[in-house]
C-alpha positions as CSV (number, residue, x, y, z in Angstrom):
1,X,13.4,-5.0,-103.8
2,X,10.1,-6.9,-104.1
3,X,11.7,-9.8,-102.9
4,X,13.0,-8.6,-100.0
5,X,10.0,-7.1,-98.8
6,X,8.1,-10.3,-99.3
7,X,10.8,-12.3,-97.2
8,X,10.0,-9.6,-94.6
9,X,6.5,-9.9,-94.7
10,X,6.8,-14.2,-94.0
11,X,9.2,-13.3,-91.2
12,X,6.6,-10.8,-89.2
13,X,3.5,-13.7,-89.8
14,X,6.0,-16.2,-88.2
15,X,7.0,-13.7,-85.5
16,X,3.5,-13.1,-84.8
17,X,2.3,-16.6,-85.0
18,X,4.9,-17.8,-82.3
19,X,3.5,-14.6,-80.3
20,X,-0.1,-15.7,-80.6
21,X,1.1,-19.4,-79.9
22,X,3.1,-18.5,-76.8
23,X,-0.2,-16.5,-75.2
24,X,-2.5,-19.0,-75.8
25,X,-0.1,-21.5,-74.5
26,X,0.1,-19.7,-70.9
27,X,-3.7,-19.1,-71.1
28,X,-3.7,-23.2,-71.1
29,X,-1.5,-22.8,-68.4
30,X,-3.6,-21.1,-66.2
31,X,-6.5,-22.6,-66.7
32,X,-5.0,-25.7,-65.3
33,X,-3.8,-24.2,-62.3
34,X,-7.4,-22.8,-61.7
35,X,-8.6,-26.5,-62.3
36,X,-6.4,-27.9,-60.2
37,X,-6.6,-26.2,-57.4
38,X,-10.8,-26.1,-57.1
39,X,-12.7,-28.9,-55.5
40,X,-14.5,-31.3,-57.8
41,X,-17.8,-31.4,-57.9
42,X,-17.7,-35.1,-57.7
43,X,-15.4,-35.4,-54.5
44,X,-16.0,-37.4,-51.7
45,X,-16.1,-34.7,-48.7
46,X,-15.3,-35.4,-45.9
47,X,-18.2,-34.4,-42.9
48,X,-15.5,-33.3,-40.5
49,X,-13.5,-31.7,-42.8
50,X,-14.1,-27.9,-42.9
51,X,-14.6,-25.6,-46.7
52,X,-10.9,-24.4,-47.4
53,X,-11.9,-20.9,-46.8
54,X,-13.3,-21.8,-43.3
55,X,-9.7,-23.0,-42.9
56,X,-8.3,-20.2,-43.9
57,X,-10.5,-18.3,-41.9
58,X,-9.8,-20.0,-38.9
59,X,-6.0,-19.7,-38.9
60,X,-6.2,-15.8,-39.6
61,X,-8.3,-15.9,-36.3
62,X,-5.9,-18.0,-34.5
63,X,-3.0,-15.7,-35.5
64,X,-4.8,-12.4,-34.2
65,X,-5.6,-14.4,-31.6
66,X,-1.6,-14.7,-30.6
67,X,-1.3,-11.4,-31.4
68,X,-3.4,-10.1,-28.7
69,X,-2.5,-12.6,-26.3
70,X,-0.9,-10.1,-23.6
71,X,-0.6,-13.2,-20.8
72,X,-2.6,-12.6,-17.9
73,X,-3.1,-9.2,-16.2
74,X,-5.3,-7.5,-13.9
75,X,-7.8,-5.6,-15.3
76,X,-7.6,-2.0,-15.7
77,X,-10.3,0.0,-12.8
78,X,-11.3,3.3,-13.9
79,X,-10.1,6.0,-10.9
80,X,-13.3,7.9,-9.7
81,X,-12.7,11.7,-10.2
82,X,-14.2,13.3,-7.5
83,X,-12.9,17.0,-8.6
84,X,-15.6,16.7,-11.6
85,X,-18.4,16.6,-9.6
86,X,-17.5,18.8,-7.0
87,X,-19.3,21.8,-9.1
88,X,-22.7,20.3,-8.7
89,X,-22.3,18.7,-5.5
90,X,-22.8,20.7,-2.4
91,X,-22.3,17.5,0.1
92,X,-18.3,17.4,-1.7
93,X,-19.0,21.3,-1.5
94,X,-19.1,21.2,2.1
95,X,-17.1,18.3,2.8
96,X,-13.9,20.4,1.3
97,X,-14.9,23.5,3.6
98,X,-14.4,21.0,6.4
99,X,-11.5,20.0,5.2
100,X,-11.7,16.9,3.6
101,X,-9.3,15.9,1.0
102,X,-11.8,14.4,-1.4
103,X,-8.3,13.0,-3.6
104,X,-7.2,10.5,-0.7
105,X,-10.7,9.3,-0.7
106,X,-11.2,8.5,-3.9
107,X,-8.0,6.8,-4.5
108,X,-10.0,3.8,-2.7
109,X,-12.0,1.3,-4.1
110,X,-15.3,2.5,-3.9
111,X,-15.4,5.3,-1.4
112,X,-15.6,8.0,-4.6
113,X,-18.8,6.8,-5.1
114,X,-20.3,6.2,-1.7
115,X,-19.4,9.9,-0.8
116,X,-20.9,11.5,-3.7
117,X,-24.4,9.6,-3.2
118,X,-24.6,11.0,0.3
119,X,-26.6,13.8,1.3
120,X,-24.8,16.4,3.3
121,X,-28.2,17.5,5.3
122,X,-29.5,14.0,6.0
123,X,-26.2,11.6,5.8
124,X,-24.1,14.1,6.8
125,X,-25.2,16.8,9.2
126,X,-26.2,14.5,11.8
127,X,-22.8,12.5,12.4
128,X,-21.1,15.8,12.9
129,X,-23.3,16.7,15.5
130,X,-22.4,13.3,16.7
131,X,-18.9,14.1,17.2
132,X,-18.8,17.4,18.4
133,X,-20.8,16.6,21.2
134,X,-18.2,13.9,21.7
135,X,-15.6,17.0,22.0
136,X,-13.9,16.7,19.1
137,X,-13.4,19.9,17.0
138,X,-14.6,21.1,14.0
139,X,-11.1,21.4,13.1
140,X,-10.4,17.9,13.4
141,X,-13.4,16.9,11.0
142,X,-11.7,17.0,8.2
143,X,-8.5,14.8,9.1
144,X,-11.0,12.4,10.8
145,X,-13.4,12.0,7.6
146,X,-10.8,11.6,5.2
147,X,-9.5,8.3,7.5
148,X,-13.0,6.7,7.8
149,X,-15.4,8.3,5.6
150,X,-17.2,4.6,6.0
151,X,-18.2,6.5,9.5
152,X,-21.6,7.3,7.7
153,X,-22.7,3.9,7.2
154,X,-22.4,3.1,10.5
155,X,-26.2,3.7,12.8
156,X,-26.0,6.9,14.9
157,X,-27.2,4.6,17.7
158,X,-24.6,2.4,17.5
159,X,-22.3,5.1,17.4
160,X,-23.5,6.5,21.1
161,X,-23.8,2.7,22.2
162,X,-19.7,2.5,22.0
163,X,-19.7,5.6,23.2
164,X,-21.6,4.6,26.7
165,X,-19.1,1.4,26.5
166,X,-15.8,3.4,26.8
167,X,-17.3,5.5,29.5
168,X,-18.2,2.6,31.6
169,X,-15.0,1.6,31.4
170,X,-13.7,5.1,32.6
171,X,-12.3,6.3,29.9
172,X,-12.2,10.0,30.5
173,X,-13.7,12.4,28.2
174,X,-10.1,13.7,27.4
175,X,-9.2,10.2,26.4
176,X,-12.3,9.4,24.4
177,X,-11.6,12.3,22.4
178,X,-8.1,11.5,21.5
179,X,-8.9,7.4,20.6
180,X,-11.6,9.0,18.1
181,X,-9.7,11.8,16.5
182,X,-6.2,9.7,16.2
183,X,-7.9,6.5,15.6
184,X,-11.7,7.0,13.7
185,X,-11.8,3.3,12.9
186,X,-12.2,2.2,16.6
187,X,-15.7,3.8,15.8
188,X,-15.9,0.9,13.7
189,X,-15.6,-1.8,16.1
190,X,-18.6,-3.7,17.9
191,X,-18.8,-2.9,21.7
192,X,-18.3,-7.2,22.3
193,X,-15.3,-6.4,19.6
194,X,-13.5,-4.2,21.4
195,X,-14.0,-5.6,24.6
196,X,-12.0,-9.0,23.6
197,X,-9.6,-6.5,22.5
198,X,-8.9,-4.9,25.7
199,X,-9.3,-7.9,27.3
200,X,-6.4,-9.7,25.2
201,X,-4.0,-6.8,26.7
202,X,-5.1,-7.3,30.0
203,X,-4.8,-10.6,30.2
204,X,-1.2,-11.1,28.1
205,X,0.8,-8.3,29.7
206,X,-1.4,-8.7,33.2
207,X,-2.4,-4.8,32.8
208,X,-4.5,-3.0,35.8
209,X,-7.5,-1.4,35.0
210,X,-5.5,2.6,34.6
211,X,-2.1,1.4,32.8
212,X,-4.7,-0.4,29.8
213,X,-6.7,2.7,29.4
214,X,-3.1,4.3,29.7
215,X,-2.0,2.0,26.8
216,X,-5.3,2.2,24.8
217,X,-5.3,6.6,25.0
218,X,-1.6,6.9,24.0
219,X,-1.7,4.6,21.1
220,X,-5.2,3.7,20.1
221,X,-4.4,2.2,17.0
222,X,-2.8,-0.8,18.4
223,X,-6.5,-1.9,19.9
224,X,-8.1,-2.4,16.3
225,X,-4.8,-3.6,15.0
226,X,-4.3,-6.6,13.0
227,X,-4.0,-9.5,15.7
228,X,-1.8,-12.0,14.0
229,X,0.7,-9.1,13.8
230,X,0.7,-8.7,17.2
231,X,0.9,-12.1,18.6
232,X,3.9,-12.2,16.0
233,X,5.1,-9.3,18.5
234,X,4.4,-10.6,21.6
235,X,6.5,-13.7,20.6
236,X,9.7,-11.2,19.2
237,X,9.8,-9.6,22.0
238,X,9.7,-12.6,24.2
239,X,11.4,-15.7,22.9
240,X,13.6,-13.7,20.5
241,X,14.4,-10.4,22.8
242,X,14.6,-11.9,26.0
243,X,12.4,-9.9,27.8
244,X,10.8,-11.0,31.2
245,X,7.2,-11.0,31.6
246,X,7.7,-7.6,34.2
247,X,9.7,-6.3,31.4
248,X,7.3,-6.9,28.3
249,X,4.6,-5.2,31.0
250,X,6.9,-2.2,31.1
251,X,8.0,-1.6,27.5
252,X,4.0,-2.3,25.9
253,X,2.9,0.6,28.6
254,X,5.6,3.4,27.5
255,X,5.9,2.7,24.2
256,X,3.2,0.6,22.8
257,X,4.0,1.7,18.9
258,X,6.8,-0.9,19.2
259,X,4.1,-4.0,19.1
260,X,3.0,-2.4,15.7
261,X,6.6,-2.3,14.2
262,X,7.7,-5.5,11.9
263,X,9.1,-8.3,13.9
264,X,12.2,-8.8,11.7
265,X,13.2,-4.5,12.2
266,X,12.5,-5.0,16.2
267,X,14.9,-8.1,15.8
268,X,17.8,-6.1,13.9
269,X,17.4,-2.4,16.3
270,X,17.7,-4.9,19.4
271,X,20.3,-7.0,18.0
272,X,22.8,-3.9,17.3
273,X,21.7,-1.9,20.4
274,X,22.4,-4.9,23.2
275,X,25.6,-7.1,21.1
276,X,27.0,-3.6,19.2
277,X,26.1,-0.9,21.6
278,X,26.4,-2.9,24.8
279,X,23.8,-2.0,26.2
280,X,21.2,-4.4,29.0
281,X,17.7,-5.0,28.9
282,X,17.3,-2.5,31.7
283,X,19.1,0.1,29.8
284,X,16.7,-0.3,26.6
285,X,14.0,-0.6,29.0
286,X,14.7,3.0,30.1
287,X,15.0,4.2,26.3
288,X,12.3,1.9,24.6
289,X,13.1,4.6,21.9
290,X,15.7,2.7,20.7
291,X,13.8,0.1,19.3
292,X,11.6,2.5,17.6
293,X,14.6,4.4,16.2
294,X,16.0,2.6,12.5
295,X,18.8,0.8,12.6
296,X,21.2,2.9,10.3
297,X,20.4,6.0,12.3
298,X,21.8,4.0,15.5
299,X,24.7,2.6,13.5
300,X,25.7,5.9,12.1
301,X,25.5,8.0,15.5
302,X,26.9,5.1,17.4
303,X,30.0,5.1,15.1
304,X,30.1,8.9,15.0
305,X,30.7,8.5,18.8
306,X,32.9,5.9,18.9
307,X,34.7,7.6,16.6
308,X,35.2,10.4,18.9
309,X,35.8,8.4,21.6
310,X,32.5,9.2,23.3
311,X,30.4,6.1,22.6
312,X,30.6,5.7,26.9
313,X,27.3,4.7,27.8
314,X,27.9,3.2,31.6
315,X,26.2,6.0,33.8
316,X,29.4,5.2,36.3
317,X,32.1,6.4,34.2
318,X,33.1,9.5,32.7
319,X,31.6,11.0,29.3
320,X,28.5,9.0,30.0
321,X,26.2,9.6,27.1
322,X,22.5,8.0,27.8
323,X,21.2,6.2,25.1
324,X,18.2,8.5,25.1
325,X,19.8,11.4,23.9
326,X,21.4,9.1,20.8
327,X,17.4,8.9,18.9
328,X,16.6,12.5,19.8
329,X,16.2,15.3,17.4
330,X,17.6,15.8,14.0
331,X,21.2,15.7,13.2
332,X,22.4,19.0,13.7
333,X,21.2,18.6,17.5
334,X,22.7,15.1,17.7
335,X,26.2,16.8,17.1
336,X,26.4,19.8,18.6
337,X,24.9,18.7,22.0
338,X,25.7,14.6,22.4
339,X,28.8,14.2,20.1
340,X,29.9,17.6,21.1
341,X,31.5,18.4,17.5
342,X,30.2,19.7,14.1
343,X,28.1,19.1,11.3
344,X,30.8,19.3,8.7
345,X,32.9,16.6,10.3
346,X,29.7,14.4,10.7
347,X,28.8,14.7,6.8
348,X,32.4,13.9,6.1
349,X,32.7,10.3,8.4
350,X,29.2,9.4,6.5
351,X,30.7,10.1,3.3
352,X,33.9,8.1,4.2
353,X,32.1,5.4,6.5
């Protein structure tokens, strides 16, 4: 027995010797590493070179810079709530008892806040009185504010100087009241401005004195329209269309709109109403509609008739349908009183077309 418990004993102190060995072996170990991988005091550095954790540093920075990098986009602009000031406010009080609508005004850049710094008394008051002694209603404030709320900026006296402009050019009261309330931006325009406007008309479609202020009341948007557009008109309508000089005259007088509709949809309601529909320049001429009209709503009537056996348009032969009565009223009218039929058999050919 004594024997074999000192044979155990010398086996534990070996045991525990190569345990003692084997730590202080992977202390050395580490202590190396450490060594190895800290600069030496007695290195040469290098005056570019940057401290490890500068490095380090740097290519974290780098890597949240990639990580943010979203590519380029517009910056996002803060909408200008108009509704949260309308408690203390009494100018947006007022303006919304005129009928105002204070939300398509501040949807533009800028005009939130230019509407809320005025004061309804002193910026306000006086431009109203402005305008109703131009005869425009108080009913039509509102509608006429919301276009061109910029009205306020402009000088009262300016204001009564365009005024004075379009009376000694005999526009009638009648008319000077309709250019302002369907157009408020022609309040905008210089007196010397709208004068080369006029004049442009005049001159390019040879205009007397009655059929421009004709052409100016009925459509007063096209004087402070965008002139490059219009030019691109005059040219569509011309070279492309075909129209005469007399013709052009005509067409601009009754239905000036046309000169503010996109060259290339002029082009393709022309192109199916003369070479599909058959029909002359006179014809169109007498329904200028037809150009204003889109061109799947002729297409789809057209067919409807011709379908029927009614697409006659020739005034000298039976079933003569005028091209007039083709872009007038909705679709329930268009059957039951041009294509003489129903409104179930016309939403079955467009569902089969």
């Amino acid at each position: 027995m004594l024997c074999s418990w000192i044979r155990n004993i010398n086996k534990i102190q070996k045991t525990t010797h190569i345990v003692t060995n084997k730590h202080v072996i992977v202390d050395q170990l580490r202590h190396l590493r450490a060594l190895r991988k800290a600069p030496s005091e007695f290195s040469v550095l290098d005056a570019t070179a940057e401290p490890p954790q500068d490095v380090g540093l740097k290519r974290n920075e780098r890597r949240d810079e990639i990580a943010l990098d979203f590519g380029k986009r517009e910056a996002h602009v803060p909408t200008f709530n108009l509704a949260a000031h309308v408690n203390n406010s009494k100018t947006l009080q007022q303006l919304m008892s005129l009928g105002v609508d204070l939300h398509s005004i501040e949807r533009r850049k800028g005009l939130g806040q230019f509407v809320l710094r005025l004061d309804f008394e002193q910026n306000v008051k006086p431009y109203l009185t402005f305008l109703s002694d131009q005869g425009i209603s108080p009913h039509d404030f509102g509608v006429l504010i919301t276009k061109n709320p910029l009205l306020f900026k402009v000088e009262l006296d300016d204001l009564q100087t365009r005024v004075e402009y379009l009376r000694s050019k005999r526009f009638s009261d009648e008319a000077r009241r309709r250019i302002f309330t369907q157009n408020p931006y022609w309040l905008m325009f210089s007196t010397r401005r709208v004068d080369r406007r006029l004049g442009y008309f005049q001159k390019e479609f040879g205009l007397s004195g009655h059929d421009l202020r004709l052409l100016a009341t009925k459509e007063p948007r096209l004087i402070t329209y965008n002139m490059e557009h219009l030019r691109k008109s005059v040219f569509t309508l011309r070279e492309e269309m075909g129209f005469s000089y007399k013709e052009l005259q005509s067409l601009i007088v009754h239905k000036p709109r046309l000169m503010m509709i996109p060259p290339d949809d002029l082009v393709e309601r022309f192109s199916y109403a003369h070479n599909e529909m058959g029909l002359s320049h006179a014809q169109i001429l007498q329904c200028p509609e037809l150009l204003a009209s889109r061109e799947f709503r002729l297409r789809e009537r057209h067919e409807f008739l011709k379908l029927l056996g009614r697409a006659q348009y020739d005034p000298q032969k039976d079933l003569y349908v005028s091209p007039s009565e083709i872009v007038q009223g909705n679709n329930f009218y268009f059957v039951r009183n041009v294509a003489k039929s129903d409104l179930q058999t016309f939403d079955l050919f467009l569902k089969t077309r």
